[in-house]
C-alpha positions in Angstrom: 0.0 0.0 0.0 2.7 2.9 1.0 5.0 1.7 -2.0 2.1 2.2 -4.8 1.6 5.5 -2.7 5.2 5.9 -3.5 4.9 5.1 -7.4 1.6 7.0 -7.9 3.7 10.2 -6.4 6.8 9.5 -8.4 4.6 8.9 -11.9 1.9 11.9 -11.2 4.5 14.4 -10.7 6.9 13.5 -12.9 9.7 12.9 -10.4 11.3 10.0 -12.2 11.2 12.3 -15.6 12.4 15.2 -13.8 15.8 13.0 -13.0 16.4 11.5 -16.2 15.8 15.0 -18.1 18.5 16.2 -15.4 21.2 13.9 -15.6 20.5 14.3 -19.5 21.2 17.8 -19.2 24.4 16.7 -16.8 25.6 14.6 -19.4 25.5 17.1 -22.2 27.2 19.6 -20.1 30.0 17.6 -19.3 30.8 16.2 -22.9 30.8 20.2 -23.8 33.0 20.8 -21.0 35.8 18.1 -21.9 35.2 19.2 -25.6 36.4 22.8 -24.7 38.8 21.5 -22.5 40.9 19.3 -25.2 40.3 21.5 -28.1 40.2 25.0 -26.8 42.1 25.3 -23.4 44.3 22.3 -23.6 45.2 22.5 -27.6 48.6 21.7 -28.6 49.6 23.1 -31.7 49.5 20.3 -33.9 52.3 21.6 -36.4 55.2 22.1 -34.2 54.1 19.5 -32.4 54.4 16.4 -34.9 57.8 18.7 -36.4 59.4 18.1 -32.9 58.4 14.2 -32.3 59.5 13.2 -36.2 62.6 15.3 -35.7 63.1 12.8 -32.5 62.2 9.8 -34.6 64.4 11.2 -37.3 67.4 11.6 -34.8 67.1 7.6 -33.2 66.2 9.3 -29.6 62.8 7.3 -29.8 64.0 4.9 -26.7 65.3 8.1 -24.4 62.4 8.8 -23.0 61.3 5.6 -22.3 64.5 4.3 -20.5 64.0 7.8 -18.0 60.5 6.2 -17.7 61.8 2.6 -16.5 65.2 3.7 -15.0 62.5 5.8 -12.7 60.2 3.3 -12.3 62.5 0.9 -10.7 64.2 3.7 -8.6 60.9 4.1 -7.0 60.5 0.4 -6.6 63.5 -0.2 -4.9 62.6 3.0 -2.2 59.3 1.7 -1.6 60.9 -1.9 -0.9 63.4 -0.1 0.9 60.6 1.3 3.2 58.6 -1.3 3.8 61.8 -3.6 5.0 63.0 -0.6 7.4 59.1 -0.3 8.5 57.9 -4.1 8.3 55.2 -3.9 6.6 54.3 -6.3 3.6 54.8 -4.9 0.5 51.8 -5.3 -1.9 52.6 -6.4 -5.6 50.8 -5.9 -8.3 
């Protein structure tokens, strides 16, 4: 009895519409917020951009980054084992 109360309310009033029309209006905003964002406020400019990564690619310094990224990776792996042995506490692994 009170939950067909409850449905009659939510039906004749439209609260049920009222929501979905909402987080419709939610949803649009936020895809015109992240389209702003990565075209307008967050733009690279596309030209110099692709002239610096083929001059990289052109120069065989595709791999230096990427070493930084592992050589870094593995420092912080070795501090955080490091840590956890002063401390004893397990170390999770992923």
């Amino acid at each position: 009895m009170v939950m067909d109360a409850v449905l009659s309310f939510l039906s004749n009033y439209k609260i049920v519409d009222m929501c979905i029309g909402v987080m419709g209006i939610f949803g649009f905003v936020l895809i015109f917020d992240r389209f702003k964002a990565l075209y307008f406020d967050y733009a690279l400019p596309a030209e110099s951009f692709m002239k610096q990564v083929m001059n990289l690619i052109e120069q065989d310094k595709v791999e230096e980054p990427s070493r930084s990224v592992v050589q870094t990776k593995r420092n912080l792996s070795h501090m955080s084992l490091n840590v956890c042995l002063k401390n004893q506490i397990a170390m999770i692994t992923r």
